[in-house]
N, C-alpha and C positions, 0 to 999 in steps of 0.2 A: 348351574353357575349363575350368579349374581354379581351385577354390575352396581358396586359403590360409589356415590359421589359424596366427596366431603373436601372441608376448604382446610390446607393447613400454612401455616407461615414460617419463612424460611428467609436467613438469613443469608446473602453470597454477594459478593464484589463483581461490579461486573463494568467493563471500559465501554462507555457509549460513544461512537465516532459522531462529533455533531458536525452540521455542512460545516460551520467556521473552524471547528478543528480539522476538519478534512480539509480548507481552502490553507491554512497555516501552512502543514506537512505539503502540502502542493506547491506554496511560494518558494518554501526553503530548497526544495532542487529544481526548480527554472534556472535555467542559464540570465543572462543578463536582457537579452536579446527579446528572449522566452517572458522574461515577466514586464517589460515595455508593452508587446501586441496585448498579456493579457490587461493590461493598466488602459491600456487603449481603449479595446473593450467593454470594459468596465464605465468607462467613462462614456460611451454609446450607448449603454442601456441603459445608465443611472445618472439620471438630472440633477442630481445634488452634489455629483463630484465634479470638481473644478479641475485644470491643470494652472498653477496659478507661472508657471513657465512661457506656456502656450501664451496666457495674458501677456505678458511682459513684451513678450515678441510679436503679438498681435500690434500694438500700440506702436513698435518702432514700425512695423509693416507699413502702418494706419500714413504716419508719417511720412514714409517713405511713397507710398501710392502718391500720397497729396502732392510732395514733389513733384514725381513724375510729371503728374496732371496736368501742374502749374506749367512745367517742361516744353508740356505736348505744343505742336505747331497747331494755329487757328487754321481753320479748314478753307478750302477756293471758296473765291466768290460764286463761284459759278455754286458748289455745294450750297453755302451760308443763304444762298436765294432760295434753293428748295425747300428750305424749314422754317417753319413759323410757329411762333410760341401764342399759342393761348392761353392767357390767364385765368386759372381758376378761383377757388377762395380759398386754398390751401396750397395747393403745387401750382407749377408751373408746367404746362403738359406740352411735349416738344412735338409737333404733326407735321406728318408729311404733306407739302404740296406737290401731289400726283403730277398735274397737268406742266408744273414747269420742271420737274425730274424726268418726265418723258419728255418734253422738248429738249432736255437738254442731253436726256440719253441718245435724241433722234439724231443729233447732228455729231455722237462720237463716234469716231471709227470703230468699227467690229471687231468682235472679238474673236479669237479664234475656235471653232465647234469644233464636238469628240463628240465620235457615236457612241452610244454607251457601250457596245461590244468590244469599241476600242482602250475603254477605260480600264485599270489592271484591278481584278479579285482583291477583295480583302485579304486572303488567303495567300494574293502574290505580294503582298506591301510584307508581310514578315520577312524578317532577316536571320541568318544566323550564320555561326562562323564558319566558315570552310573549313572540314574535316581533310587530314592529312590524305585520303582515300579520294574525296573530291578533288585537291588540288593534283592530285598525280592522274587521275583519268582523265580529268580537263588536259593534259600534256599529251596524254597517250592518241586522244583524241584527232589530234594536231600530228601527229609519228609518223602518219604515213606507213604505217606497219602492217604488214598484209593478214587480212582474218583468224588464220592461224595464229600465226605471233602475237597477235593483239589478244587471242581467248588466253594464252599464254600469259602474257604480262596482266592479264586479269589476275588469273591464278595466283600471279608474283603479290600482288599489288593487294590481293584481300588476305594474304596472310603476313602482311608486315604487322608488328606489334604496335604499340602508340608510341617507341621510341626511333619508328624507323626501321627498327633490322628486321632482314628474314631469317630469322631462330628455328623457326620448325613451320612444317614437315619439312625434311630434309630435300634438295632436288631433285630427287631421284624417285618420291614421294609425286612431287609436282608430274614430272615426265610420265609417272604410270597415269596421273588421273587425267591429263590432259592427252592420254594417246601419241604424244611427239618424245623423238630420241630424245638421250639427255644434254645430247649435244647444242641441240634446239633451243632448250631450256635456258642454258650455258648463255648462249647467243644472245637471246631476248632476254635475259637478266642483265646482260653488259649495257644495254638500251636502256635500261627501266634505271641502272646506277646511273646514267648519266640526266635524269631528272632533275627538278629540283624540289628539295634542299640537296644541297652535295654531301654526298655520305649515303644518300637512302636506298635500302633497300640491300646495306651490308650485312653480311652473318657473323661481322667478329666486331669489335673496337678498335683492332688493329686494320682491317679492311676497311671499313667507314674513313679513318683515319686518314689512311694512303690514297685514299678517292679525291679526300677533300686534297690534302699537298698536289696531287698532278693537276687537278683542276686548276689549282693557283701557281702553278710553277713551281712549286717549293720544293718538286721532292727531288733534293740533291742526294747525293749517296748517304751521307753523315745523318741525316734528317730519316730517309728509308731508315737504315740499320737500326735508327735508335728508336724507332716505330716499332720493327720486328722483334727486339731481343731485349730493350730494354726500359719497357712501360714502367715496371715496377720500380727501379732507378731513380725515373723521374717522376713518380708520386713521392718519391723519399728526400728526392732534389740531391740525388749520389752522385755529382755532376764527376767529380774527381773518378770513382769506378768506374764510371764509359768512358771516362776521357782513357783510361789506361788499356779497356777492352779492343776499343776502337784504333788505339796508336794520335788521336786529334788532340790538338791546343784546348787548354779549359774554356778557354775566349772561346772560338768553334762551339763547342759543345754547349755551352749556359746558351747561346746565341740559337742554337737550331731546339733546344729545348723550351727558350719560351714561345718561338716558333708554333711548337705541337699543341702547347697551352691553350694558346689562341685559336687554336681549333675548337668542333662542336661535337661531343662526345656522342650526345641524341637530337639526329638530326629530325626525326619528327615529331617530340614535344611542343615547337614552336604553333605547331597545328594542332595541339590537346586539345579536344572537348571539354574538360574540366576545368573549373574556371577554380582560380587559387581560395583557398579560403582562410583568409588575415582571420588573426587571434587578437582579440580588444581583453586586454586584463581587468576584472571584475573589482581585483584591489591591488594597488600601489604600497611596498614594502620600503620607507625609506629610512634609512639611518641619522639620526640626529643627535648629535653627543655621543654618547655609549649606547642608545637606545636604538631601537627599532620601530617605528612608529607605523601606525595603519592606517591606509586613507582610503574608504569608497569609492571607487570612479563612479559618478553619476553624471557623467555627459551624457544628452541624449533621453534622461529619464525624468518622468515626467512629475512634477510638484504637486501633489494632490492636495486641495481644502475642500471644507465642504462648505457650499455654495450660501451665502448670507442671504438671496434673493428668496431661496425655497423656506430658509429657516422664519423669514418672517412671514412667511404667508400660512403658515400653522396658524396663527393667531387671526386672522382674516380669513380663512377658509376652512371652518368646522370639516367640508366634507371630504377635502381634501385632505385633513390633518394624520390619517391613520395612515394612508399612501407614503406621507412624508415620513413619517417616522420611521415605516420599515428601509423607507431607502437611507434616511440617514442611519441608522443602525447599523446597513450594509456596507454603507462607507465608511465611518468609522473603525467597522471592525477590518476592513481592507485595509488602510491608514495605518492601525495597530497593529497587524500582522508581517506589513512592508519594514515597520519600525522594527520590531522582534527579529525581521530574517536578519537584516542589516547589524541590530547587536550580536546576533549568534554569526555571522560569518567573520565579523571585525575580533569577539574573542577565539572563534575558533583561529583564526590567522595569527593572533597576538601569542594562542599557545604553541601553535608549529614555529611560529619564529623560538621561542624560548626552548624548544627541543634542537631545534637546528640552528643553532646559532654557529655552529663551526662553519656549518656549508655555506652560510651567508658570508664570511668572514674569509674562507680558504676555498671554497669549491666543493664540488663535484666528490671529491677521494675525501672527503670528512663528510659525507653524510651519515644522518646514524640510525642504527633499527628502529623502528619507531611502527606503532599499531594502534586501531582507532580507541581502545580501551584507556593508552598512556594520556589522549587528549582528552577523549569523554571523562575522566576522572579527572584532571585538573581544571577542566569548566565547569563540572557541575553536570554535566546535563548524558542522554543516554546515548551507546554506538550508533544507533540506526539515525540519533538527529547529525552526528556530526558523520557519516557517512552520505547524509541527502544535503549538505551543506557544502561539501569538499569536492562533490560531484560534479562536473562539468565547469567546476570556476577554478579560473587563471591571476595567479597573481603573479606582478612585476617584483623582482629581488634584484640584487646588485649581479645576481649569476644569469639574469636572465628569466625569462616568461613559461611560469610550471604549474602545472594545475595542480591542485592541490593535494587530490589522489597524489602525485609522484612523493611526497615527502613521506610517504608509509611503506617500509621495506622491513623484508622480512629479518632475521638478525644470522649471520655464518659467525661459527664459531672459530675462533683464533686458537692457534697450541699456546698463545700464554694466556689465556684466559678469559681474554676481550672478547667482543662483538664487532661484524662489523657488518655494515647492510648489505642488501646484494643491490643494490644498484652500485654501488662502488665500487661492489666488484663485476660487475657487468665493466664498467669504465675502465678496472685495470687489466681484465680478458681483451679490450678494445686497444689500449696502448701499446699492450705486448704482441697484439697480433699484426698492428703500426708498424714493431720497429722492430718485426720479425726480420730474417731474410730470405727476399721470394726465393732462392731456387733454394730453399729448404728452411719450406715455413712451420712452425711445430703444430705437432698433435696435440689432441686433446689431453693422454697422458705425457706429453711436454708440458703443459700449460700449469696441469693439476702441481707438478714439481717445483717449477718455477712459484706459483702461488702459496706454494707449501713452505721453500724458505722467506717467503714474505709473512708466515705465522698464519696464514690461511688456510686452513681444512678445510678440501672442498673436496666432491665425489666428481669422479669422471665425469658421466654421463648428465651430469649440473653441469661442469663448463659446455658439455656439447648442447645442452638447452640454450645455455644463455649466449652461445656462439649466436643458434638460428637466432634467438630472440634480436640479435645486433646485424643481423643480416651477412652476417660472412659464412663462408663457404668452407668445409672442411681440408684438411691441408692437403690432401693429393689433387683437389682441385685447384686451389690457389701456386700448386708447384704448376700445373700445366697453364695457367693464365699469368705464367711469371714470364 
């Protein structure tokens, strides 16, 4: 066997990822937020980028300190004596004179001394919110409730969910694992509801409820009943149906029902660990004339130039000269990549407006199917850029704050012909199950029929998807929560 070496040449296409096109494809899906820290960054390692923002507002700063300065009160005499200025040939160097700072420390009153063991850990200066769990055994604490009961209301108290209620394990769950009757149980849960927030520690929405009314006095008969029987009623605001179940005056009724309003559905939210997290719109969708116009939100982001100070010192520093060049290289092409994402997110938004111009216009029930193909062929450009562009940015529309992703659905077909998206239809599955009636709210194959005279062909077990997908409950549950 013989091993040949020989050179032959060969023609083939081949995509090189270079860093600058890899940092490109990088910009275009940063969130807003995401491409700020890396801009930040950027401008910590590399000397030739400017933020010419940051200037602007250095300069009011500059002015503003100088006020202040001007502001500040001249110091005691007793101070203005300990400091003596020696002149130099350049500054003015301000020195302390020791001898009459200590005489004049000798005659202040003392100060008050801490041992350092008395002084609190770094570790104890943190703070953080009081979890719902913390605020209720700080109570329990205080209860007076004897060993037993107290391991009890432990039990209670770490299996509440983060809205307050005990959902599971069931009492009886609690009674096995803690060894005591379930009557025990029973007992030291009456105790643990009477905490606070009022309401905690209920297993219904209707019990939280009736916690909070006797706490306040509220629960008059008409107020109980309409707690027990008829919640659903009053999410539909059916004041007329209770008034006629109940035998009460409409007045009566509207009256104890804004009453329940007023109440707090989850009473341990208020003590959520999670802190909310606000949505800032990446671009602003405003109508002007007949048009639809596109505006970058750039509050916050930062103005990049490249710095005039490095550009001249090429010329004045041979050795310096190569260094500067790749950094400006580096900026520039960052500058240029910032520019590129900001065109492709402005036309990709300018093309989803012109797909959905109904929604813009009527809402929610005119959106229309629409796929990332319909918009990469009317820009120009390929799926995967306007999938990393659409990705985690939020634009403002007359309907409200929607990232971009929501405006691509998939298409249901209609018996005459049409299309229509399924988020639309997700929205008319949601109305209908609105303005169902709780003690006989329909099934999935109710929904499918009803959708069916609306010219929508849809399959069972699609409306049962897109129920979960909306967070409701199938109808023999919503009949028992009626």
């Amino acid at each position: 066997m013989f091993i040949e070496m020989k050179q032959q040449l060969r023609l083939q296409q081949q995509l090189v990822m270079t860093p600058q096109l890899q940092q490109a494809i990088k910009l275009l899906q940063l969130t807003r937020m995401e491409l700020a820290e890396l801009v930040q960054q950027e401008i910590a390692e590399n000397p030739v980028l400017e933020d010419t923002a940051e200037e602007a507002g250095g300069g009011e700063e500059s002015g503003q300190d100088k006020r202040l300065a001007e502001a500040e009160p001249t110091p005691e005499p007793s101070a203005r004596e300990a400091v003596q200025e020696v002149k130099g040939d350049e500054h003015a160097v301000r020195e302390v004179d020791w001898e009459n700072y200590l005489h004049k420390y000798a005659d202040s009153p003392p100060t008050p001394a801490y041992r350092g063991e008395e002084l609190p850990s770094l570790e104890a200066t943190l703070t953080r919110r009081p979890s719902l769990t913390d605020h209720l055994v700080g109570q329990l604490r205080v209860s007076r409730l004897g060993p037993d009961d107290e391991a009890i209301a432990m039990l209670i108290i770490g299996n509440l969910d983060a809205d307050g209620y005990l959902k599971d394990p069931p009492l009886e769950q609690i009674a096995a694992d803690s060894g005591h009757p379930i009557e025990d149980v029973e007992r030291v849960l009456g105790r643990v509801q009477q905490f606070d927030p009022i309401g905690v520690a209920a297993r219904s929405l209707e019990e939280c409820l009736l916690l909070q009314v006797r706490r306040q006095g509220l629960d008059d008969e008409t107020v109980v009943r309409m707690i027990q029987g008829h919640m659903g009623r009053i999410a539909k605001r059916d004041y007329e149906a209770i008034a006629r179940d109940l035998g009460q005056p409409i007045d009566d009724i509207i009256d104890a029902a804004e009453a329940i309003r007023a109440l707090v559905p989850w009473p341990g939210r208020i003590y959520s660990e999670e802190d909310p997290v606000y949505i800032t719109p990446d671009i602003y969708l405003h109508k002007v004339g007949d048009k639809y116009v596109v505006t970058l939100n750039d509050d916050g982001m930062p103005k990049l130039k490249i710095s005039g100070h490095y550009r001249s010192l090429m010329n004045h520093s041979p050795r310096a000269k190569e260094y500067i060049k790749e950094k400006m290289r580096s900026a520039a092409w960052l500058i240029r990549s910032i520019h590129q994402r900001q065109r492709t997110i402005i036309r990709t938004t300018e093309s989803i407006a012109n797909f959905q111009r109904e929604f813009l216009e009527r809402g929610l029930g005119h959106l229309k199917p629409l796929i990332l193909r319909d918009v990469a062929d009317d820009i120009g450009m390929h799926e995967s850029t306007v999938s990393r562009v659409t990705t985690n940015k939020y634009v403002h529309t007359p309907q409200g704050i929607f990232e971009l992703k929501f405006f691509f659905n998939s298409a249901i077909h209609r018996t005459d012909g049409g299309t229509m998206a399924s988020e639309s239809v997700r929205e008319r599955i949601r109305k209908l199950i609105h303005g169902e009636d709780p003690q006989h709210p329909y099934s999935d194959r109710r929904i499918v029929e009803l959708l069916l005279a609306e010219t929508v062909d849809i399959a069972r077990r699609t409306v049962a998807k897109y129920r979960e997908q909306l967070g409701i409950q199938g109808s023999s549950v919503r009949r028992l929560a009626a």
